[in-house]
N, C-alpha and C positions, 0 to 999 in steps of 0.2 A: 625269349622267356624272361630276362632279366629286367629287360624294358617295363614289361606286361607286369611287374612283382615290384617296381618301381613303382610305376602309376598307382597300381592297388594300396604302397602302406601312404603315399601322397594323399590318395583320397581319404583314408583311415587318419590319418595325422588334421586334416583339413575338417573332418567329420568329429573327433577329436575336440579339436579347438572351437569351434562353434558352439556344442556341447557345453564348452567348459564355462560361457560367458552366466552373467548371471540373467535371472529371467525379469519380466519385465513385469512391473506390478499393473498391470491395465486393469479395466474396469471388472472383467468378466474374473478377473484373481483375486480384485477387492471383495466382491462379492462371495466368492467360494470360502476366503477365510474369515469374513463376517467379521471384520475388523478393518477399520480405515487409521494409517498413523499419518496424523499432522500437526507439522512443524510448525510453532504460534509463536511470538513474542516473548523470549526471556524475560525481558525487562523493560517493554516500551509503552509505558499509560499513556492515553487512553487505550489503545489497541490489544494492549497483554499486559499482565503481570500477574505477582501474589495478589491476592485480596485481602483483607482481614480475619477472612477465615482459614486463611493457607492453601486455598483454590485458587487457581489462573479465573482471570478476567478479563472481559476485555470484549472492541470491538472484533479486532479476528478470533476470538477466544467462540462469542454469539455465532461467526458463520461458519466455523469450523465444528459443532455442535450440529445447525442448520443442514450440515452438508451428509453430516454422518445420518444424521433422522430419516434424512432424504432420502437416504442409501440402505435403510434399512438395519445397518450393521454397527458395531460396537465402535466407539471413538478411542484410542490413544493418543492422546496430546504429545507431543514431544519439544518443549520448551528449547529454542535456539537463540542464539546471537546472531547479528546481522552477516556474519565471515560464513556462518555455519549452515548458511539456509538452504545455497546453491550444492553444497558437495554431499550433504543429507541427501538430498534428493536422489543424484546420481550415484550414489552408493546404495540407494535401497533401503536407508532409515529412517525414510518417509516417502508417503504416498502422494501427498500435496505438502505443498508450504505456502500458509496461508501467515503471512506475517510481512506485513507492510514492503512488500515485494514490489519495487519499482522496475519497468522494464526498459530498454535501451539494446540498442544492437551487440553488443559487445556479452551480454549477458544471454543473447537471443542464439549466439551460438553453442552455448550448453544444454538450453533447456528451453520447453516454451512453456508458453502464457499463457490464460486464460484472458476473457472479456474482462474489463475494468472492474472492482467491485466496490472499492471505496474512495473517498476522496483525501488527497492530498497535495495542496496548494499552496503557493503564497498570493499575497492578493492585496485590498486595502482596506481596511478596519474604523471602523466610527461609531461614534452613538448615532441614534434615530435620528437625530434634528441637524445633521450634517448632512447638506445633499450632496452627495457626490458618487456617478454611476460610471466616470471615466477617467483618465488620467488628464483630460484636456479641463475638469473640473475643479484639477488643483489649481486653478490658479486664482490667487488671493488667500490662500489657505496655509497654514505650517503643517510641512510634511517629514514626520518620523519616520528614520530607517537608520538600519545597522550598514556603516558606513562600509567598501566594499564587495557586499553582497550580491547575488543576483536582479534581487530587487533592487538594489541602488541605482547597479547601473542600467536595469531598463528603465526606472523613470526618472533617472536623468537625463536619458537619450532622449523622452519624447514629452516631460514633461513643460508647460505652458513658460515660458521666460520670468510670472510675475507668480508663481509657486514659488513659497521658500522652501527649499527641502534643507530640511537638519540633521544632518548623518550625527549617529552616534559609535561610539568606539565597542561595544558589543550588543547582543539582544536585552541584558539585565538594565543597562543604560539607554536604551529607546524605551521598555516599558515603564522603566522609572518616570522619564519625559512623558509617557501617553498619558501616563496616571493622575501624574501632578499639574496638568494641565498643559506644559509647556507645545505639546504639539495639539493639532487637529484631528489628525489621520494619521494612524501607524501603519508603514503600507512590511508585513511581516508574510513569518508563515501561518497558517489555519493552525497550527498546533501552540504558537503562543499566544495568538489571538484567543485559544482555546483555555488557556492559560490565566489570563486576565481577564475573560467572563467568567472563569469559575471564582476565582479569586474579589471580582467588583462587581458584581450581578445587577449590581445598583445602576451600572453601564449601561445596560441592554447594548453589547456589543454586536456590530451587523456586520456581515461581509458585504461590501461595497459593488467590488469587482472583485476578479482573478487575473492575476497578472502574467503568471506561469501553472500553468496544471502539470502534475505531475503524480498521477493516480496510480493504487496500490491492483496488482493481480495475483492471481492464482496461478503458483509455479505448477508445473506438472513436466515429469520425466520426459525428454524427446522420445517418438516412438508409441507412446502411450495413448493414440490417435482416438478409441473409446472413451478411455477416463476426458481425455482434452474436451469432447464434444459432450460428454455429460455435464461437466463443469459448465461450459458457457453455455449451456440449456438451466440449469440450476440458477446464476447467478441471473441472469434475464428471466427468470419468474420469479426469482426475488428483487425484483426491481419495479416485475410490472403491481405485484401484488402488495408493495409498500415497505417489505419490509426492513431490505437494507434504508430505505427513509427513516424508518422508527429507531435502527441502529445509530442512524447519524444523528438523530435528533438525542439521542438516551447518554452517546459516548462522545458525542462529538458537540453537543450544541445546537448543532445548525442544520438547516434541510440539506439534505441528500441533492448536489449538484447535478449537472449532467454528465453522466462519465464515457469516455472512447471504447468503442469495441475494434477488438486488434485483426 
């Protein structure tokens, strides 16, 4: 009997704690409370920020809007820092985090991904009348880079012996050199490259190549297997249909890359 009265408050205590966990925002719960919250860019232009009206802006600001439409339900924005994006989520203070979310194994064990949705790169940078479509290109060319860098050292590693590459001591001191002419090619990231077309328009700055791709996803809750597959259904109709294009062309500059699906 003691046994039998054992077992039974185990199961109760076991039934208990299951109970107790919190529940999981999946699609069919987005939907019931007819409100979706996502986590966007505190402070990172072009992707998020204030605007001059005191409204967030921004590339993920457009498909976190996009997604709520999609979904038929109300948006809450919920402005984060980069620390804050991943524990939001697993806490339940947000439904997505759509903010320049890079993914990597190490991060793949809290929470997963969605398909690719925008682009983020470093790569190699010129005006129009520079030809050059590969790293085997630089050569006879002055090639700007912030010394150290990831860029540094892959086109050191592979680039042509009669390249001169010019490392500089930070990113403000390579653009300085791209500006003033001192280099040919600034081989950076798409985001100061972005930086210096907005800044010199007069440039008609091109992305060249891509040297490293390193493209932003749609975090969503482990477990959350509905919301997961409505996301990368969403994000691949906005891809076929153009519009993360017009995103990248409007925030970013430049056409809409080809981006990995995970």
């Amino acid at each position: 009997m003691l046994t039998k009265l054992k077992a039974a408050f185990a199961a109760v205590m076991i039934a208990g704690v299951c109970q107790a966990g919190p529940a999981a925002a999946d699609l069919s719960d987005v939907l019931s409370a007819g409100t979706i919250k996502i986590a966007i860019p505190e402070n990172f232009p072009p992707f998020g920020a204030l605007g001059a009206d005191g409204e967030y802006e921004g590339y993920d600001v457009d498909v976190a809007k996009m997604a709520a439409e999609a979904l038929g339900v109300e948006l809450e924005l919920v402005p984060v820092t980069s620390k804050q994006r991943i524990p939001f989520l697993e806490t339940d203070r947000v439904d997505l985090v759509i903010s320049t979310l890079g993914a990597n194994p190490e991060r793949a064990k809290s929470i997963w991904f969605s398909h690719a949705y925008a682009p983020f790169f470093s790569g190699a940078f010129a005006k129009p009348d520079v030809a050059v479509a590969a790293i085997a290109d630089f050569a006879g060319k002055k090639i700007g880079v912030t010394g150290g860098t990831l860029e540094d050292l892959s086109i050191t590693k592979n680039a042509p012996e009669d390249a001169e590459i010019i490392r500089f001591g930070d990113n403000a001191a390579t653009i300085s050199a791209y500006v003033s002419g001192q280099v040919d090619v600034i081989v950076t990231g798409n985001m100061v490259a972005l930086g210096i077309a907005t800044d010199h328009p007069d440039f008609k700055l091109e992305t060249k190549f891509i040297i490293a791709n390193s493209p932003s996803y749609i975090g969503i809750k482990t477990g959350n297997i509905d919301l997961l597959q409505w996301v990368n259904v969403f994000v691949l109709s906005k891809k076929l249909d153009g519009t993360l294009g017009e995103l990248s062309e409007k925030w970013l500059g430049q056409p809409l890359p080809d981006l990995p699906a995970l």
